[in-house]
BAVOMAR-962141 format. One record per residue (C-alpha): residue in one letter; x, y, z. Coordinates in steps of 0.1 Angstrom, whole numbers, plus 5000, padded with zeros to 4 digits. Layout:
<nodes>
A_X_Y_Z
...
</nodes>
This chain:
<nodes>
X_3022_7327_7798
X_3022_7358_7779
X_3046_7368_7751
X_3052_7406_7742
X_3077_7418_7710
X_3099_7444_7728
X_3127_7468_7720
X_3140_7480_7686
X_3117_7462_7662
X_3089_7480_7684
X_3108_7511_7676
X_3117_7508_7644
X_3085_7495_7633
X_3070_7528_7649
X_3099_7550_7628
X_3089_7531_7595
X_3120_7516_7595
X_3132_7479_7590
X_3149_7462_7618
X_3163_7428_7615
X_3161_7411_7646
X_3132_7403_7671
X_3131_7402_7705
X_3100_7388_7730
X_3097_7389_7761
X_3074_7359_7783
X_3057_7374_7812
X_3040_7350_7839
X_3066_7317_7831
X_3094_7298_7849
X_3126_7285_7829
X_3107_7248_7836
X_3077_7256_7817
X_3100_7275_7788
X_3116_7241_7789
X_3090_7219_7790
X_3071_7241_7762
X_3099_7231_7732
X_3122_7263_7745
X_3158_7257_7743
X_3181_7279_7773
X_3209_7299_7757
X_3210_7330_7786
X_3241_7329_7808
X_3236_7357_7829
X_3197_7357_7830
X_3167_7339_7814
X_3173_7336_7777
X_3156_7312_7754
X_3156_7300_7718
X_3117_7297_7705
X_3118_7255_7689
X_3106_7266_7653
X_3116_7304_7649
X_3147_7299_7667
X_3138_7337_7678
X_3153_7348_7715
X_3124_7347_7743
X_3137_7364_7771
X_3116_7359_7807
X_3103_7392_7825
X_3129_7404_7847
X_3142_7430_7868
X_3175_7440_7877
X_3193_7454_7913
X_3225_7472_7916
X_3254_7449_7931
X_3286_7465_7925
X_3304_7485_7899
X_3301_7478_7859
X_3277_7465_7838
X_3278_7429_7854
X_3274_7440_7888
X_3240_7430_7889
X_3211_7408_7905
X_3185_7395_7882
X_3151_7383_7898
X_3128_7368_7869
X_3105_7354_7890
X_3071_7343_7872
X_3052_7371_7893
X_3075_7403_7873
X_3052_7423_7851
X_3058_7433_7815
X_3057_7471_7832
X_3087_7460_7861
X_3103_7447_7829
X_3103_7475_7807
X_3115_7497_7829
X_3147_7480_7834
X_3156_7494_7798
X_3176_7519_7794
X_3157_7543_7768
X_3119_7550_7766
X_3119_7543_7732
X_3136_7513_7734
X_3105_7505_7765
X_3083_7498_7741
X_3059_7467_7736
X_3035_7452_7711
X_3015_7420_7726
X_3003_7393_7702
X_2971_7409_7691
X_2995_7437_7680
X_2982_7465_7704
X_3011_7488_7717
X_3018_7491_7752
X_3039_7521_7759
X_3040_7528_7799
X_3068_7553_7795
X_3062_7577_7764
X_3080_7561_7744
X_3057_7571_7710
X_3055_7606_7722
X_3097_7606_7728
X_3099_7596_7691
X_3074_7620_7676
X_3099_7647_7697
X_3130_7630_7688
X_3140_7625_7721
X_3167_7599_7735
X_3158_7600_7777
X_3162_7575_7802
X_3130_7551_7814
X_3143_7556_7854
X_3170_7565_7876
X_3179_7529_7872
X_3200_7537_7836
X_3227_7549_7861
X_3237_7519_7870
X_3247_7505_7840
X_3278_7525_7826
X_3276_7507_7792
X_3241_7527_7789
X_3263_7560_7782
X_3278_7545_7754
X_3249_7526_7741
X_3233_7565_7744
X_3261_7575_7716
X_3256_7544_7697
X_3221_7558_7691
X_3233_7594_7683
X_3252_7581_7657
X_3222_7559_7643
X_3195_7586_7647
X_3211_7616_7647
X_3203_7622_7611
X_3167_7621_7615
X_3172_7651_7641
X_3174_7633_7677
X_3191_7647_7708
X_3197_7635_7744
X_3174_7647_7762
X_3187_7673_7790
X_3179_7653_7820
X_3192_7622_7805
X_3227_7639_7796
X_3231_7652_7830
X_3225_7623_7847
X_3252_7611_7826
X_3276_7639_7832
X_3273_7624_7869
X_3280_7587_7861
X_3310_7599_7848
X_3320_7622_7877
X_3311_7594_7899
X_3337_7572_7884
X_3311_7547_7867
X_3330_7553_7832
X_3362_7538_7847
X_3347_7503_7851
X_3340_7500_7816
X_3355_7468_7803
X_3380_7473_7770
X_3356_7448_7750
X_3326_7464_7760
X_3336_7495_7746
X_3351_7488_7716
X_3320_7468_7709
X_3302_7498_7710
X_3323_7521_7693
X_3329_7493_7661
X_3289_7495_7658
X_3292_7535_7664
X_3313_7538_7635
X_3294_7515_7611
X_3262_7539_7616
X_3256_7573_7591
X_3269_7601_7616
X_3298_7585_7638
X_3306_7621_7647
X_3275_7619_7673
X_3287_7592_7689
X_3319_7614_7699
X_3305_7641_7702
X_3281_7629_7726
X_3305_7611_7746
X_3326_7646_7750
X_3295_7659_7759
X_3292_7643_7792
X_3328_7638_7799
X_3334_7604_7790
X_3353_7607_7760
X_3383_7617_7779
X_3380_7581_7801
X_3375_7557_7769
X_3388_7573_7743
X_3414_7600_7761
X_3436_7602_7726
X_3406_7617_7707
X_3399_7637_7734
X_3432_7648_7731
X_3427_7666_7694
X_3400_7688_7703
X_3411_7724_7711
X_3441_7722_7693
X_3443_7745_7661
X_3453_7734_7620
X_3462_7762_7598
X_3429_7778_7585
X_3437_7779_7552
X_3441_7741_7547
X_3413_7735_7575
X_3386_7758_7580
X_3369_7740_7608
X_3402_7744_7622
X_3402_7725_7657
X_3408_7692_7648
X_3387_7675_7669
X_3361_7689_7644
X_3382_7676_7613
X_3380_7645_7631
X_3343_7644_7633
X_3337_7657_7598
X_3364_7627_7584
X_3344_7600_7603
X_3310_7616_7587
X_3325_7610_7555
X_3341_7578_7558
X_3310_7570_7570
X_3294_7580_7538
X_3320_7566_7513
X_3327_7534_7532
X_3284_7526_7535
X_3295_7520_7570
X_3325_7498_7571
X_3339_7501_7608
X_3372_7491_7593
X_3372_7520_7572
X_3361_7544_7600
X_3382_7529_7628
X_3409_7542_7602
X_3391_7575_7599
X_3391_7577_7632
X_3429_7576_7641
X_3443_7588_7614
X_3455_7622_7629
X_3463_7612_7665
X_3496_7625_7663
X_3482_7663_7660
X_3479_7661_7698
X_3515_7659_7703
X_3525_7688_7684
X_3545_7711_7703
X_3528_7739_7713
X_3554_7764_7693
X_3548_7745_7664
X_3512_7753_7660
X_3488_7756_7641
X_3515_7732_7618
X_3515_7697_7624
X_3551_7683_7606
X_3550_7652_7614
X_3523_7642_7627
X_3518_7611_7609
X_3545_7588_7629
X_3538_7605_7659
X_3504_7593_7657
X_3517_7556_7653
X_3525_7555_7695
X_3491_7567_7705
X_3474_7544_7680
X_3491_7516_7695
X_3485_7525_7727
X_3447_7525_7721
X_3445_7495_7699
X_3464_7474_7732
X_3439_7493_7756
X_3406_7479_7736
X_3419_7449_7726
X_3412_7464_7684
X_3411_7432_7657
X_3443_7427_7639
X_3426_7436_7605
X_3412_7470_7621
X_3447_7480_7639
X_3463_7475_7606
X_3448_7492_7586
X_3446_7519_7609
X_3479_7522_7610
X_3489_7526_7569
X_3466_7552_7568
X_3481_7573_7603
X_3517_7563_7585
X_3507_7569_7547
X_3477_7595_7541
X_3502_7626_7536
X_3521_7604_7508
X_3485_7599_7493
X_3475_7634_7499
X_3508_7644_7477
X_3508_7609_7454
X_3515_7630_7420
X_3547_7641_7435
X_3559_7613_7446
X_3586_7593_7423
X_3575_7562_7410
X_3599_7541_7434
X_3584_7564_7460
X_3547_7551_7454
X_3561_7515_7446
X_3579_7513_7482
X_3545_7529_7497
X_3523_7500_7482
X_3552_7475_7496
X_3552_7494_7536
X_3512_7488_7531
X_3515_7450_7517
X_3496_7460_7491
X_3512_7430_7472
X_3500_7402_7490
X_3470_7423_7503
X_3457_7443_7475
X_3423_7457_7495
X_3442_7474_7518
X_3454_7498_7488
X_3417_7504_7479
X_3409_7511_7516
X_3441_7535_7522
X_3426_7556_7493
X_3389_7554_7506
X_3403_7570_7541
X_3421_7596_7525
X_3399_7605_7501
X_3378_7610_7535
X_3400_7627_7550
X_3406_7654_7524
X_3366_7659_7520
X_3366_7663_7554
X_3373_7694_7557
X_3345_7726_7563
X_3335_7736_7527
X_3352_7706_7513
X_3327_7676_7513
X_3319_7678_7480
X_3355_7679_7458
X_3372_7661_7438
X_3401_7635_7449
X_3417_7627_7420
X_3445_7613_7445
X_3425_7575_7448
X_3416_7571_7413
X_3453_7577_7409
X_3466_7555_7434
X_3440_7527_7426
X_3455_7529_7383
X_3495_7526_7397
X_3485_7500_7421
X_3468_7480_7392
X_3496_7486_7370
X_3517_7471_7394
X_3500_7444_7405
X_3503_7436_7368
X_3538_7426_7366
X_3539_7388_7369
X_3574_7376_7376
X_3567_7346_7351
X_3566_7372_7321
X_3603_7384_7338
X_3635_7375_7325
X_3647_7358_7354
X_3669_7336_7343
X_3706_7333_7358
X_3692_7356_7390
X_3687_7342_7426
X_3676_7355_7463
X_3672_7390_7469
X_3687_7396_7429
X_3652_7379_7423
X_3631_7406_7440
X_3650_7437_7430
X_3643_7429_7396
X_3604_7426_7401
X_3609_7459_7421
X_3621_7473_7391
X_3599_7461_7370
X_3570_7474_7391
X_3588_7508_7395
X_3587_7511_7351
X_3550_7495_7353
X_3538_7524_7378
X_3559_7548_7357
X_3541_7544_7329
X_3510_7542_7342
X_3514_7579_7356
X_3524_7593_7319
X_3492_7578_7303
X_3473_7591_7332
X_3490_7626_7325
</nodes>
C-alpha cells in the first residue's frame, strides 16, 4: 500500500498558494485492507475512504471507461493492480495530475509543473471528453486563475468546442451546473468563467439567457463597453470585488439585466424597461437550475429595483419607503445592504467606471436605517386597529426617511 497527496493541494502548494483541503490517493490496496486498516468507506460511486485519525478522504487508484452520456455514465475499475500513472491520468487537467508521495518527492508524468510555469489550463488525455462537467470545471478554473494570467490552452478549448457540438453539453444535469457556476461566481474574475464558456459554445446550452445579452448594443454614452454581454462581465468582476466573493451577491450581478435581451430591436440601443422584463427569464433560469430560495430572491429585487437605486435621490420619500417594503427589507434588513452592494456593482461596471463614486448605497443604507428606526411602541397607536395600524407605521417611516434625506443634503 502506497499513499500519494494528489490534485489541488499539489497544485497550489506548487503556486505558493494555500489550499484547504487534502486529498490521497492509495495505490496497490483493496477496499478489505482500507477496511481492515482503521479506514471508514464513505465513496458511493467509487472507492472513497475516511483516514481513522485525520478523518482526511483516501481515495483508491482507479481508472475510469466511458458508458453512456453525462458525467455518471461511467465504469470504474480500482483494482489493486492500477498504477498512480493510470490514475492520474483519469484527471481532467495536467495541473490538477499532479502527485507528491510521502517522502515529499513530486511525481509529475504529464507536465503539470511546466503547464503552470506557462500558465496553461490543458487536458491530461483524450479521456476529458467524456466527462461534460470537465468544460465547466475548465471555467471554474478561469475564474480562479485567470488573474494570475492563465488561458485554456488551444488544443484543450477545441476539443471542447467539439463536446459541445457533439451534444455532450446537453446532458449536463441542472445541479451539476449550478454547482459549478455558484463556486464560479464566488472566485476574483467570474467574467472568465463566461467568457470561457461562450468561448466554446456552451454558454448558449447552460446559460442560453446570458448568451442572449451579448451582441446587443446600450447607448455609449451611459455604457462605453456598450454590448452588454461585456457590462455583464465587467458587473460580475466587480461584484466580485465588493462582495469578497459572495455567490449571492454575484448570482444577483449576474441577472440583473436579463431583460436587455428582449428589447425590441427598434428600440435599441435603449432598454426602457428592461428591469420587469428581466423578471420572466430570471425565473425561467432559476426553475431550470434548481437556484436556492435565498439566491433567486435576491436576484430578483435587484433585476426589479436597481434603476430605483440608480435614481434613489429622486425618488419621494414614500417612493423609497414602498421600495424597502417590495424588497422586505423590514423583516429582512440584509437584503437592503445587498441590493445596494449589486448596484453599486453594477454602476462601477461600466468601461472607465470601476473606480467612481456611488453615493447611491451610502444613501440607501442612512434611509433604510432611519426607517428601521421607527418602533411602533414609540407610536401613538392608541384607538387604531388592522390595516389603520400599519398605515400609521408607514407614515411614520415615510417622515423618518424624509428626514433622513434633508440631513444627508
Amino acid at each position: 500500500m502506497r499513499v500519494y497527496l494528489v490534485g489541488g493541494a499539489v497544485r497550489d502548494a506548487l503556486l505558493g498558494r494555500g489550499h484547504g483541503d487534502r486529498d490521497w490517493v492509495v495505490v496497490g490496496a483493496t477496499q478489505a485492507e482500507m477496511e481492515a486498516a482503521g479506514f471508514r468507506p464513505v465513496g458511493r460511486d467509487f472507492p472513497v475512504f475516511l483516514h481513522p485519525e485525520t478523518h482526511e478522504e483516501h481515495a483508491l487508484a482507479r481508472t475510469e471507461r466511458k458508458s453512456g452520456r453525462g458525467y455518471r455514465g461511467f465504469v470504474v475499475d480500482a483494482d489493486p493492480t492500477v498504477t498512480l500513472e493510470d490514475d492520474l491520468r483519469r484527471r481532467d487537467f495536467t495541473i490538477n495530475a499532479m502527485a507528491q508521495d510521502e517522502a515529499g518527492a513530486l511525481v509529475d508524468p504529464y507536465g503539470g509543473a511546466a503547464d503552470l510555469e506557462r500558465r496553461l489550463l490543458r487536458h491530461v488525455s483524450p479521456a476529458f471528453a467524456e466527462d461534460p462537467v470537465r468544460i465547466l470545471r475548465a471555467a471554474r478554473f478561469m475564474a480562479r486563475f485567470a488573474p494570475l494570467g492563465f488561458r485554456v490552452a488551444g488544443e484543450t478549448m477545441a476539443l471542447m468546442r467539439a463536446m459541445v457540438d457533439d451534444g455532450e453539453a446537453d446532458h449536463l444535469v441542472p445541479e451539476r451546473v449550478w454547482q459549478e457556476l455558484v463556486r464560479a461566481l464566488a472566485e476574483p474574475q467570474p467574467s472568465a468563467f463566461v467568457a470561457t464558456l461562450r468561448a466554446c459554445g456552451a454558454l448558449a446550452r447552460v446559460l442560453p439567457e446570458v448568451d442572449a445579452l451579448y451582441g446587443v448594443p446600450q447607448r455609449a454614452d451611459h455604457h462605453p463597453e456598450v454590448d452588454c454581454g461585456r457590462h455583464l462581465e465587467l458587473v460580475c468582476d466587480m461584484a466580485a470585488r465588493l462582495a469578497s466573493g459572495d455567490a449571492r451577491i454575484g448570482f444577483a450581478a449576474l441577472t440583473h439585466d436579463l431583460g436587455k435581451a428582449r428589447t425590441p430591436a427598434e428600440m435599441l440601443p435603449r432598454h426602457i424597461g428592461h428591469e420587469h422584463a428581466g423578471l420572466a427569464p430570471l425565473a425561467a433560469l432559476c426553475e431550470r437550475l434548481k437556484v436556492p430560495g435565498e439566491h433567486r430572491q435576491l436576484a430578483e429585487v435587484c433585476c426589479r429595483e436597481h434603476l430605483n437605486v440608480h435614481r434613489l435621490r429622486e425618488l419621494k420619500a414614500a417612493t423609497v419607503h414602498d421600495l424597502i417594503a417590495r424588497c422586505d427589507g423590514f423583516r429582512k434588513p440584509e437584503r437592503i445592504a445587498w441590493l445596494g452592494l449589486v448596484c453599486e456593482a453594477d454602476a462601477r461596471g461600466r468601461g472607465g467606471h470601476a473606480e467612481a463614486d456611488y453615493p447611491q448605497r451610502a444613501l440607501l443604507g442612512r434611509l433604510h436605517a432611519a426607517a428601521l428606526a421607527v418602533k411602533p411602541r414609540d407610536l401613538d397607536l392608541e384607538g387604531l386597529a388592522g390595516p389603520a395600524v400599519g398605515e400609521r407605521i408607514r407614515r411614520a417611516r415615510i417622515a423618518a426617511i424624509a428626514a433622513a434625506r434633508d440631513a444627508a443634503c
